[in-house]
KOLVEXPA-823317 format. One line per field, with one value per residue (C-alpha): residue number from 1; x, y, z. Coordinates in Angstrom, 1 decimal. Example, Ala and Ser with C-alpha at 12.3 -4.5 7.8 and 13.67 -1.06 7.14 Angstrom:
BEGIN
i = 1/2
X = 12.3/13.7
Y = -4.5/-1.1
Z = 7.8/7.1
END
This chain:
BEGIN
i = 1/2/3/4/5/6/7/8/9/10/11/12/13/14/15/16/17/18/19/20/21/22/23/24/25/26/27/28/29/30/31/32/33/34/35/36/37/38/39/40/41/42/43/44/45/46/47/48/49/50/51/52/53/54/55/56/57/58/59/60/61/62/63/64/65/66/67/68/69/70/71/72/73/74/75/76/77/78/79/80/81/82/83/84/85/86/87/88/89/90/91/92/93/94/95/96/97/98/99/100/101/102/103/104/105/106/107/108/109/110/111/112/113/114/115/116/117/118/119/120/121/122/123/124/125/126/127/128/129/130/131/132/133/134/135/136/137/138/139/140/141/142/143/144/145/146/147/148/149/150/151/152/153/154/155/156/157/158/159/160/161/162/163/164/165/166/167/168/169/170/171/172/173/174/175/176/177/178/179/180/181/182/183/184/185/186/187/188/189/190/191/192/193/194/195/196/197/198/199/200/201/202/203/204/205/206/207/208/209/210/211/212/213/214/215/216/217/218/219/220/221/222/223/224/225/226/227/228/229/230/231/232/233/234/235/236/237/238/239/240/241/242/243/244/245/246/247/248/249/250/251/252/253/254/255/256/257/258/259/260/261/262/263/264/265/266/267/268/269/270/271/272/273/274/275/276/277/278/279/280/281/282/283/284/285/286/287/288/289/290/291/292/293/294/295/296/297/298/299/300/301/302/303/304/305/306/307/308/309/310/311/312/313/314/315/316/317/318/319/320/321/322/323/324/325/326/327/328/329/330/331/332/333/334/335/336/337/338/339/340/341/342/343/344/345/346/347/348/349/350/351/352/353/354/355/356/357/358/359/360/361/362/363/364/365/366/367/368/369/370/371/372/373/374/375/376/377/378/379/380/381/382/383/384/385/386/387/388/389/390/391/392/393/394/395/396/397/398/399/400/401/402/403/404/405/406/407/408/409/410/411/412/413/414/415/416/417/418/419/420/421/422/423/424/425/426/427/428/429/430/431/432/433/434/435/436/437/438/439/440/441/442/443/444/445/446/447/448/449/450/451/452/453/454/455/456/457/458/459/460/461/462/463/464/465/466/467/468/469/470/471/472/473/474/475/476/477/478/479/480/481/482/483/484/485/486/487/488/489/490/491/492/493/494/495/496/497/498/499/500/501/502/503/504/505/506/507/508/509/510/511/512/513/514/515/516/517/518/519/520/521/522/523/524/525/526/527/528/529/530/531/532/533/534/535/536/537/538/539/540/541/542/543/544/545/546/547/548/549/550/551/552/553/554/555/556/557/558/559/560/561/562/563/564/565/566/567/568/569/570/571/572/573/574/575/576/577/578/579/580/581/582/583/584/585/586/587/588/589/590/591/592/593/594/595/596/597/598/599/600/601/602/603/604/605/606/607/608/609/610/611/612/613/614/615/616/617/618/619/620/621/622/623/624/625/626/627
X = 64.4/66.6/70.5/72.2/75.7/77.0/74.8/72.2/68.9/66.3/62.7/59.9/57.3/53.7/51.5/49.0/51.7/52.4/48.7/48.4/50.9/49.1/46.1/44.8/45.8/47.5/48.0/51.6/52.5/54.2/57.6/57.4/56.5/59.4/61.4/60.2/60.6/64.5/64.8/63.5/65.7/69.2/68.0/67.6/70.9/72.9/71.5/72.5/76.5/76.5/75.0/77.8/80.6/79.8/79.2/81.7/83.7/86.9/85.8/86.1/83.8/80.7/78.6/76.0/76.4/75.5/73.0/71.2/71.8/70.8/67.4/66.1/66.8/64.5/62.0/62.1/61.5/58.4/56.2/56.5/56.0/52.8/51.2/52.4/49.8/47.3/46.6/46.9/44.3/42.1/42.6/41.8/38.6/37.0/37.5/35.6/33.0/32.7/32.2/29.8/27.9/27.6/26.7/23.6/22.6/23.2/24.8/23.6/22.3/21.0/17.4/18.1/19.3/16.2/13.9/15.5/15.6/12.2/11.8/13.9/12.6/9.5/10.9/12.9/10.4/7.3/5.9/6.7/7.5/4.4/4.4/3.8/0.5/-2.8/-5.9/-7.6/-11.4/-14.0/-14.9/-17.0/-16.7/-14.9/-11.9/-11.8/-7.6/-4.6/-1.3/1.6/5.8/7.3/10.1/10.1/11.7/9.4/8.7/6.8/7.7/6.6/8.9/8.2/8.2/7.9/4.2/2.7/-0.6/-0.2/-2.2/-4.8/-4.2/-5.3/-2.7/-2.3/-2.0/-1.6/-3.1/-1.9/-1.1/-4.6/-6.1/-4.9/-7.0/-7.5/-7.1/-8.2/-8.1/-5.5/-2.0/0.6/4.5/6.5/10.2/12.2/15.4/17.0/20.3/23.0/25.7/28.4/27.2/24.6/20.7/17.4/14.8/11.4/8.3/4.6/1.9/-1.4/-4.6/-7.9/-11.1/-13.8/-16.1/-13.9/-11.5/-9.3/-6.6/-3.1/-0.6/2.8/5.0/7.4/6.6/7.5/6.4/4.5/1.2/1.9/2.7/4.2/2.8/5.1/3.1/-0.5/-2.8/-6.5/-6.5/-9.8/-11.7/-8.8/-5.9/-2.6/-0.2/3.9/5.6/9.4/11.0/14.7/17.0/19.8/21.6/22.9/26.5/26.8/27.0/30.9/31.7/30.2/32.3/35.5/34.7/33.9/36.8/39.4/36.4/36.3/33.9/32.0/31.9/31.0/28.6/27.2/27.8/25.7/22.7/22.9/22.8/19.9/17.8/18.9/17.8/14.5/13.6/14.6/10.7/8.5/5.1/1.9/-2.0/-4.7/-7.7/-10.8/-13.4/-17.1/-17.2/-15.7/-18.6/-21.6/-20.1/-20.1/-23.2/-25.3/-25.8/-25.7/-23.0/-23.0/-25.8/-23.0/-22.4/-24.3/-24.6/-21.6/-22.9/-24.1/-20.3/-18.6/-20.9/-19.8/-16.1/-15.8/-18.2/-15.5/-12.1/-13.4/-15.9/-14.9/-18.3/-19.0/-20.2/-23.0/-24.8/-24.9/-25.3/-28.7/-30.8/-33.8/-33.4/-35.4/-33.4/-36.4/-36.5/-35.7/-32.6/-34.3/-35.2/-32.3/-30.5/-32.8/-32.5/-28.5/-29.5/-31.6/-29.1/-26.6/-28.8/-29.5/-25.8/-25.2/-28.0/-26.4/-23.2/-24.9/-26.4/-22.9/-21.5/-24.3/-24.8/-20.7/-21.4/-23.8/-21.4/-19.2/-21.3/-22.5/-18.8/-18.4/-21.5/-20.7/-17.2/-18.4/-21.0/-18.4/-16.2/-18.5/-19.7/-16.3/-16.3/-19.3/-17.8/-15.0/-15.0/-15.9/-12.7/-11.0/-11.4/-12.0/-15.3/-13.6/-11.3/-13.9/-16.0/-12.9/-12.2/-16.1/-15.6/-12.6/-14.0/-16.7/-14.9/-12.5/-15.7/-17.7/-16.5/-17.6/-21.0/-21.3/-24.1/-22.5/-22.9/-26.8/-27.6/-29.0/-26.3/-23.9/-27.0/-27.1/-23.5/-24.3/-27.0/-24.3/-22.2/-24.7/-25.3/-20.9/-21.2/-24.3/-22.5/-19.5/-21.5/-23.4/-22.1/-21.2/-24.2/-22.9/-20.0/-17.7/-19.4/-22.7/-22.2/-20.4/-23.7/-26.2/-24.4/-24.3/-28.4/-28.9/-26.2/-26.3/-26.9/-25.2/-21.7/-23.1/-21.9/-18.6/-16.0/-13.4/-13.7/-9.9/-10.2/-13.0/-11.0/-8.6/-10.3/-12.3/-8.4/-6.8/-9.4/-9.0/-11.5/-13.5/-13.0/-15.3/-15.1/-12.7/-10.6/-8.2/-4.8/-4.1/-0.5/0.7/3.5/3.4/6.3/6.4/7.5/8.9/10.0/12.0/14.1/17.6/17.5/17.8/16.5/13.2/10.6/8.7/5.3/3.5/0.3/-0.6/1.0/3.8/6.6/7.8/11.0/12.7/13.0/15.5/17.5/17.3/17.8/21.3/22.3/21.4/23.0/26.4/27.0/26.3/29.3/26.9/27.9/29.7/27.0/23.8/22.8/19.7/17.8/15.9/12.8/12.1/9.7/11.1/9.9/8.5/5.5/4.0/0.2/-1.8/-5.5/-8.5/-10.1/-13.5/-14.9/-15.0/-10.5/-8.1/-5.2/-2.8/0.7/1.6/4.5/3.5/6.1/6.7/4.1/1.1/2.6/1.7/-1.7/-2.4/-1.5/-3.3/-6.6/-6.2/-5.9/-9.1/-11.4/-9.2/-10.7/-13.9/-14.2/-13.3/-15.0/-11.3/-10.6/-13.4/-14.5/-11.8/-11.3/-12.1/-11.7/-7.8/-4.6/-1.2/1.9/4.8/7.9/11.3/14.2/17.5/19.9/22.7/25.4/27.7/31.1/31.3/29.3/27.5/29.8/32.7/31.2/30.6/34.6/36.4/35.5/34.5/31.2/27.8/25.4/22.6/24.2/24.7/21.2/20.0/21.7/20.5/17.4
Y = -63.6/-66.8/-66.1/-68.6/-69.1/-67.0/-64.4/-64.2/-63.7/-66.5/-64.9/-66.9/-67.8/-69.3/-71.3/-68.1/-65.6/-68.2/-68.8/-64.9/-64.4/-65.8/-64.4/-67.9/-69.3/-72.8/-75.8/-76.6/-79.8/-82.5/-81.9/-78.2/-78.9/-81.0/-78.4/-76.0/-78.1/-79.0/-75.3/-74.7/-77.2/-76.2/-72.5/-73.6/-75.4/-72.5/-70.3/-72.6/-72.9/-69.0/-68.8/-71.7/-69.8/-66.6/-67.5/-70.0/-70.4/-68.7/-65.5/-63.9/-60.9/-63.1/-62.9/-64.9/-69.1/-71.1/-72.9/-69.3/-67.8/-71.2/-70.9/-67.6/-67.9/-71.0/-68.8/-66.3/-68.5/-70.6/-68.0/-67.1/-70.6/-70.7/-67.9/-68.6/-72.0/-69.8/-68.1/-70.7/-72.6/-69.7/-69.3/-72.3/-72.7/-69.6/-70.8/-73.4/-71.5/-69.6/-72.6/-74.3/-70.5/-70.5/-74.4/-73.8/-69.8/-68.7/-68.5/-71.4/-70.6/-73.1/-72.0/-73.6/-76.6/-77.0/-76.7/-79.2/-81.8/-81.4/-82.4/-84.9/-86.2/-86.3/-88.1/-90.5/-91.6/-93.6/-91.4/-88.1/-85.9/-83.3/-79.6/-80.0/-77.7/-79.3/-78.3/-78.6/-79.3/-82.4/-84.6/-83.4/-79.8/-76.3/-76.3/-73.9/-73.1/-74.0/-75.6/-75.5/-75.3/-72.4/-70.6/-67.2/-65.3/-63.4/-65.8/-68.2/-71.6/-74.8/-77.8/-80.9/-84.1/-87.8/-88.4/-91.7/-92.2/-94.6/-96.6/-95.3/-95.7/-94.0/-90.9/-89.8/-85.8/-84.9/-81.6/-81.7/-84.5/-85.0/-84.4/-86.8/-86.6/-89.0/-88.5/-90.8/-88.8/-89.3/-89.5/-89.1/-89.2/-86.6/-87.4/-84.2/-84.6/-80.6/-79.4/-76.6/-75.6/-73.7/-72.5/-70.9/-71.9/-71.4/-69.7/-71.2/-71.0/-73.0/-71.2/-71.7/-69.9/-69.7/-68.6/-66.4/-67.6/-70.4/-71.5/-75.1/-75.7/-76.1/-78.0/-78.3/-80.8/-83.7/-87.4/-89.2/-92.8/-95.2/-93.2/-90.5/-86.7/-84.1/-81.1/-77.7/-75.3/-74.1/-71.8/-71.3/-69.8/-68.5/-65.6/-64.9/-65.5/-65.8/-67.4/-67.8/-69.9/-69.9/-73.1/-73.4/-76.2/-78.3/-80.3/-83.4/-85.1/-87.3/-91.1/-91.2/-88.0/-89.4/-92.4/-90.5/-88.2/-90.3/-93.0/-91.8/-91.3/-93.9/-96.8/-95.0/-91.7/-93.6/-94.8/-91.7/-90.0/-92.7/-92.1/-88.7/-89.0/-91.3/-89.1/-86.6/-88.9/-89.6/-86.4/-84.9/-86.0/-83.3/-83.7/-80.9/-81.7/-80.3/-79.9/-78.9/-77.2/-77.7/-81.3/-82.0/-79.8/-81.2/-84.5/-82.8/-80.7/-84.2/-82.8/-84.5/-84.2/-81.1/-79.4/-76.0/-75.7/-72.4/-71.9/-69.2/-67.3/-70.0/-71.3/-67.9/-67.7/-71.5/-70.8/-67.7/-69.7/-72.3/-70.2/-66.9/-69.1/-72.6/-73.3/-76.8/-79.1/-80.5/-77.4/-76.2/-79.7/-80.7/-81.8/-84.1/-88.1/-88.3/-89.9/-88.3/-84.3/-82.3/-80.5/-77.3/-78.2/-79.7/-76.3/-74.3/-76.2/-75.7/-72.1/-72.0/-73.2/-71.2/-68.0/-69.0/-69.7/-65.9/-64.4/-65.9/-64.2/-60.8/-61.1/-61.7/-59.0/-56.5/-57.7/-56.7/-53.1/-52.4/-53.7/-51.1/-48.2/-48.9/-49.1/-45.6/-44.1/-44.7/-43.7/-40.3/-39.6/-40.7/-38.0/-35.3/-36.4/-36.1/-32.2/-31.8/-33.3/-30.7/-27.7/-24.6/-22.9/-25.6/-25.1/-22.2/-22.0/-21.6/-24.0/-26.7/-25.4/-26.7/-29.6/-31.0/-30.0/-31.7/-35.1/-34.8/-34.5/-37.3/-39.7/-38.5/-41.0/-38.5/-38.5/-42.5/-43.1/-42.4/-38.8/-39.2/-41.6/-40.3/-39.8/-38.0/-35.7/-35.1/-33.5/-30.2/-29.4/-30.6/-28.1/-25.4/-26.6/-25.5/-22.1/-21.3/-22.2/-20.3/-17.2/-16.8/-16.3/-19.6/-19.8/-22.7/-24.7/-26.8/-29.9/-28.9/-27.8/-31.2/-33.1/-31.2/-32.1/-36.0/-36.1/-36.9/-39.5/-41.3/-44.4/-44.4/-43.6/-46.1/-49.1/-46.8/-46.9/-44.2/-42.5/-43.0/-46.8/-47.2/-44.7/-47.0/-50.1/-48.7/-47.8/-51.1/-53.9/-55.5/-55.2/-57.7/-59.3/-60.7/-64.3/-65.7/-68.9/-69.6/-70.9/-74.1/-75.2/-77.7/-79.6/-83.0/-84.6/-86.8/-90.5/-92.4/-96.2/-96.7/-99.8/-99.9/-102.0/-100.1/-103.5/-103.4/-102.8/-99.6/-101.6/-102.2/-103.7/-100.4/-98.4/-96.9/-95.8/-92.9/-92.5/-95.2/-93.8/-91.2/-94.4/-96.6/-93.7/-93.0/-96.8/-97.2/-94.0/-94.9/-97.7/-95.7/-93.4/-90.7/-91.0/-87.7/-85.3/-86.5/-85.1/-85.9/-82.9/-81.4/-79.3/-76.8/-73.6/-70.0/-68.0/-65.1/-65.7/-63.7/-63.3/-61.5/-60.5/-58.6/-56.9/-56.9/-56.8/-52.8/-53.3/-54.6/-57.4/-55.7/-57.9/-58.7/-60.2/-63.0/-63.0/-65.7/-64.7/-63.8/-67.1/-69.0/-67.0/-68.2/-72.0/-71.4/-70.5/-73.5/-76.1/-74.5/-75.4/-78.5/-79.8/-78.7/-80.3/-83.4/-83.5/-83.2/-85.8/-88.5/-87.5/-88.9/-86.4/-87.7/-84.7/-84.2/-84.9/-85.9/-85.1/-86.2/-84.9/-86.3/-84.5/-84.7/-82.5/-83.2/-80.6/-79.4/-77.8/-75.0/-73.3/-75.0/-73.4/-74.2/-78.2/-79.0/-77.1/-77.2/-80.6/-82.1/-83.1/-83.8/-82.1/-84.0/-87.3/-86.5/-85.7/-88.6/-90.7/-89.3/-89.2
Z = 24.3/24.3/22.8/21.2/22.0/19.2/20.4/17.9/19.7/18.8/18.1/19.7/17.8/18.9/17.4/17.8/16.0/13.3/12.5/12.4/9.7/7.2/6.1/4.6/8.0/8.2/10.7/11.4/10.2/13.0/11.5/11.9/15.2/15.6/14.6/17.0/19.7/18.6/18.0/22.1/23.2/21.5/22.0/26.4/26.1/24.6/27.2/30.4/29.0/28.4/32.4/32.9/31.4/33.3/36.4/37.1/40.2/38.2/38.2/41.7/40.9/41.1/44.2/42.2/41.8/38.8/39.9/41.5/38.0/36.0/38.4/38.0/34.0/34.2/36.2/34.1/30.9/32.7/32.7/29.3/28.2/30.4/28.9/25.3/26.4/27.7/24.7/22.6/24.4/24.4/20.7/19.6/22.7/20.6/17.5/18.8/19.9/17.1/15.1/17.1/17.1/13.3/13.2/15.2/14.5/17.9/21.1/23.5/27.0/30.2/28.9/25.5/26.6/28.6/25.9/23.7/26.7/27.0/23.1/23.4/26.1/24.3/21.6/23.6/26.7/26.4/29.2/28.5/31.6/32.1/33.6/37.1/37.0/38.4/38.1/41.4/40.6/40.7/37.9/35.7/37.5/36.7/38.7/41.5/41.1/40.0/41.6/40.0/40.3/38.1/37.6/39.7/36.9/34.2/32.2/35.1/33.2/34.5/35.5/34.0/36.3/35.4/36.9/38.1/40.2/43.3/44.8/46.7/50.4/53.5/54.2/57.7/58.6/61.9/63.1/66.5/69.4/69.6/65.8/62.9/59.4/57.3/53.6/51.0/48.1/45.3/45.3/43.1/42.8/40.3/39.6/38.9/37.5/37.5/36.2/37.4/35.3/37.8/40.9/39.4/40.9/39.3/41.5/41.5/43.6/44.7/43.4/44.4/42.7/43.4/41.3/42.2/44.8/45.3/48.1/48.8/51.4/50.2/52.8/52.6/54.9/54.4/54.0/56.9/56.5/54.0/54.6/56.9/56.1/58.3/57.7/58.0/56.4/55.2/54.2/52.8/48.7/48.0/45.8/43.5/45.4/43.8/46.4/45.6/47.9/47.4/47.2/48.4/47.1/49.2/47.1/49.4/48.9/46.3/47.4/46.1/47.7/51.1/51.1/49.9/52.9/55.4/54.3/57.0/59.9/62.8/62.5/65.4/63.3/60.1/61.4/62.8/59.2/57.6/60.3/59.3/55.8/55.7/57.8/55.2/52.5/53.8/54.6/50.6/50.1/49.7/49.9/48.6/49.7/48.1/50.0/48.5/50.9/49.3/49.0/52.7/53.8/52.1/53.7/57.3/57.0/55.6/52.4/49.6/46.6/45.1/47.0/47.8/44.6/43.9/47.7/47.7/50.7/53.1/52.1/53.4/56.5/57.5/56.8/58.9/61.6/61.6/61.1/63.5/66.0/66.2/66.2/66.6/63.4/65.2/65.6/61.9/60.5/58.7/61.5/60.1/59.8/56.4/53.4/51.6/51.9/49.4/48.5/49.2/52.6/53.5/52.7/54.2/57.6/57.3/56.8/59.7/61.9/61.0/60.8/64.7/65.7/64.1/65.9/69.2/68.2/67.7/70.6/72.5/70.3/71.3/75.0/75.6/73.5/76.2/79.3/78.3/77.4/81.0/82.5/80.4/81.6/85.4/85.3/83.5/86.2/89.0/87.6/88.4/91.9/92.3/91.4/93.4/96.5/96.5/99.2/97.9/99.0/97.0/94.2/91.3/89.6/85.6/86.1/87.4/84.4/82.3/83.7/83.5/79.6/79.0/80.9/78.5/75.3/77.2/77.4/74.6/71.5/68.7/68.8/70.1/71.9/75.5/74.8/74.3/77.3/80.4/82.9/80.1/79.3/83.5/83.0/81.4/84.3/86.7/85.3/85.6/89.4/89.8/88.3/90.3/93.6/93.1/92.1/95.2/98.5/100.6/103.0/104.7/105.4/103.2/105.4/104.3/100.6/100.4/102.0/99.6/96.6/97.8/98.0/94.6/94.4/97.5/96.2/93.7/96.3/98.1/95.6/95.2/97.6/96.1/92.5/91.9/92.5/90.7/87.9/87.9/87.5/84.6/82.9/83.8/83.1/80.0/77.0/76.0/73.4/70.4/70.2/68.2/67.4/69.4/68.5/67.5/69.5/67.3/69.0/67.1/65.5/63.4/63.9/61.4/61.7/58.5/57.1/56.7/54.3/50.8/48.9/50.8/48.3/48.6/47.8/51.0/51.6/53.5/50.8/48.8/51.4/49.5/52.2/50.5/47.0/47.3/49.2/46.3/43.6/45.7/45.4/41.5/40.7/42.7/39.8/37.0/35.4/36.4/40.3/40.7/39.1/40.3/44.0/45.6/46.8/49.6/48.5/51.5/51.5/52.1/55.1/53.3/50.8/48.2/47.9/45.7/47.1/46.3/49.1/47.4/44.1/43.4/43.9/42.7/43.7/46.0/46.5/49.9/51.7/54.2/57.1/59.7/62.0/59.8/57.9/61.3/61.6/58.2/59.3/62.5/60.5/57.9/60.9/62.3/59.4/59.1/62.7/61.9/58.1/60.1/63.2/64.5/62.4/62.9/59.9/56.9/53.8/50.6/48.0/48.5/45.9/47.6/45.3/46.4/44.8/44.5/43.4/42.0/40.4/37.5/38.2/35.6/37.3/34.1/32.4/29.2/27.1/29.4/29.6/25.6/25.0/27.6/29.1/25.5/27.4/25.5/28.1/26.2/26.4/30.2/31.0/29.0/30.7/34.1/33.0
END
């Protein structure tokens, strides 16, 4: 409290305490304001001359000067003053709120705001922004999944993208230095435009689907020229999968921050910033193909259109043929030269060979069983020449007894078919042969017990040097393996040859160079009033996925969590049938869908609450604009 000179004390009131006294409530008038403010000022100027007249220089009990005691009064004061603002401000900032709460019925939230751009937007726009969601299916067919971009809370909503189909043009795919596929499907190009309000980011996540009995190739990269693709990630959906692919945002400078940031920089390191910032730019483009498998087949296999259509097991067997085997095309494909066969018979030829590229397999498969039931039979029966061989002082007739039982039990794979072969069923008469010996009284010497056990197996220690060598050959050679794919190293990078020049028109001749947009949406938005909220965005994938699978048809969908290296497995596998699909890739693809997606994100420093009161800002009007 404040003391006038005559010692009265002055009570403060606020604007907050006044307002409360009245129970109709009232808005002080400018005069009364006035007043206030005189009253603060004379109330301030009676309280420095009291401080002047008792701490002066007279009195000589003062440790303390004027200007000290004048200080920490002021000090004292300030912070009252700054919290009498405080509430104030809050006060009248929930009136606020409370007003704009009963003007439209309820609190507003991020997710309301979105809805109502989205019917605005609908309102507003000629072309209305779609849900990015894409059915992946042939004309005049049932589509075989889904693709789509949602939100990875519960409710799974869809963004919504401004959507224009491009040109056709030949894309380019590398699979590895030596593999690069051709795509001539569609393409298209989706504008998102997102918003953050504080630092608060929506989740959301790729999701790919598949039907029964149905199966497409989803690849994910970045777009590194006017028709070339980089691809990062991929992975085969088929027979209900469900797969969720998290998406992760980077939200770049804006163009005004860069040049406020770089503004004290050296021209070399400028320079370098700008480099940096345009490879950022052009690599903010993210990029989704959509492969489908059944029409790329009937192309390789010389079928015509829509001959696999009901063929869903000949389709399984020439997937895992290709993924598993690598089996080359040209052994599976339909033979004959005839334009004029049949459907029928041109199917049952593809059936044919690949019912005799299986039956080679088996064979293989079988042919290896037998190499090492063999390799298993002989090391059992070089076991117990080794038990014969011993002296007869050497050795004790239970324990030997033992021992041959345990090397059977060792050898015999629970009732597999080494126990039943000839040589293991030798080993119980062996065994009978030991007991007999050590029951009867050595006749001989150990020399000639040794030789009289040999006569029986003297050819057969004549392609044996050693039982323990051979013992440990049998433990240390590797098993063989089925045959399988093998991996795919993919050690391309991409190349990309890009202007400088941001008024270079992304319409080529050879197609639509989708590296320059986020370039020319940076320069447009830098002279619009908008050039501190807009950021342009990089779209990259998480490294753990989500999918959902059934094992068969009798179970149900069990949710796994794809890690980096069953994720590389998974890309390993796709880029298999890739190269086979296109004869390593001199075979183009026309059944694919390109979407290319280019992002940008309105950011809002405070809440929306915080933005429409605080900062008197029309979040709308904002987005509008950006929009």
């Amino acid at each position: 409290d404040v003391q006038k000179a005559d010692g009265t004390e002055i009570e403060q009131k606020s604007v907050l305490r006044l307002q409360n006294s009245s129970s109709e409530g009232f808005v002080l008038s400018p005069n009364d304001i006035t007043k206030l403010l005189n009253e603060h000022v004379e109330s301030m100027a009676a309280a420095l001359a009291k401080v002047q007249v008792e701490y002066s220089a007279d009195a000589e009990d003062n440790i303390v000067a004027v200007s000290e005691a004048t200080l920490s009064l002021l000090t004292v004061h300030l912070p009252h003053l700054c919290n009498n603002f405080i509430d104030s401000m809050a006060y009248v900032e929930n009136m606020m709120e409370e007003q704009l709460t009963a003007a439209i019925g309820k609190r507003i939230t991020a997710d309301d705001l979105d809805t109502f751009v989205k019917f605005h937007n609908a309102r507003l726009l000629c072309q209305v922004p779609q849900p990015f969601s894409h059915a992946v299916r042939r004309p005049k067919h049932t589509p075989v999944g889904l693709v789509s971009i949602e939100s990875s809370d519960d409710e799974h909503k869809c963004i919504h993208t401004h959507t224009r189909v491009v040109a056709n043009s030949t894309l380019k795919m590398p699979l590895n230095a030596a593999t690069v596929l051709e795509l001539t499907g569609k393409q298209y190009l989706h504008g998102w435009l997102n918003h953050r309000f504080e630092r608060h980011h929506n989740d959301y996540q790729l999701v790919g689907r598949a039907r029964q009995f149905s199966a497409y190739i989803l690849v994910i990269g970045t777009m590194t020229g006017p028709n070339s693709i980089e691809p990062k990630d991929a992975i085969i959906v088929q027979n209900k999968d469900e797969v969720m692919i998290p998406l992760l945002l980077n939200e770049l400078p804006t163009a005004k921050e860069f040049k406020d940031a770089i503004k004290s920089l050296s021209p070399e390191q400028q320079s370098f910033a700008r480099a940096y910032r345009s490879m950022q730019l052009q690599s903010s483009v993210f990029g989704c193909v959509v492969i489908q498998i059944k029409p790329q087949l009937e192309a390789l296999l010389g079928l015509p259109r829509n001959a696999l259509d009901k063929e869903m097991k000949l389709t399984q067997h020439l997937m895992e043929l290709f993924t598993e085997y690598q089996v080359p095309s040209d052994l599976l494909s339909y033979s004959g030269r005839s334009e004029g066969v049949a459907l029928e018979d041109k199917l049952d030829n593809v059936r044919t060979n690949v019912k005799s590229v299986t039956d080679v397999i088996e064979g293989e498969k079988k042919k290896q069983m037998e190499m090492a039931k063999a390799k298993t039979d002989m090391a059992i029966e070089q076991k117990f020449q080794s038990l014969a061989e011993c002296s007869y002082d050497s050795y004790e007739p239970q324990s030997m007894m033992m021992s041959c039982e345990e090397d059977i039990s060792c050898y015999d794979d629970g009732g597999s078919s080494v126990a039943s072969s000839p040589r293991s069923r030798a080993a119980p008469r062996m065994m009978a042969r030991v007991a007999m010996a050590s029951a009867a009284p050595p006749p001989m010497s150990t020399a000639a017990v040794g030789s009289r056990n040999m006569i029986g197996h003297r050819s057969l220690a004549k392609t044996v040097p050693t039982v323990a060598s051979y013992s440990a050959k049998v433990v240390d050679a590797p098993q063989q393996k089925q045959p399988t794919r093998t991996e795919i190293v993919t050690d391309f990078k991409g190349k990309t040859d890009l202007s400088s020049d941001i008024g270079t028109s992304i319409a080529k001749s050879d197609g639509v160079d989708f590296t320059l947009l986020p370039q020319l949406l940076d320069a447009a938005v830098e002279k619009t009033d908008e050039a501190s909220a807009l950021r342009s965005t990089i779209i990259k994938t998480g490294q753990s996925w989500l999918r959902n699978r059934q094992e068969n048809l009798l179970s149900g969908l069990k949710l796994k969590r794809l890690l980096a290296d069953e994720l590389k497995l998974e890309k390993i596998k796709a880029f298999d049938l890739l190269d086979a699909l296109s004869r390593s890739g001199s075979l183009a693809i026309e059944s694919s869908e390109l979407h290319v997606i280019v992002a940008v994100t309105h950011c809002f420093e405070k809440d929306i609450i915080g933005t429409i009161i605080q900062d008197n800002i029309n979040p709308i009007q904002k987005l509008e604009s950006s929009t």
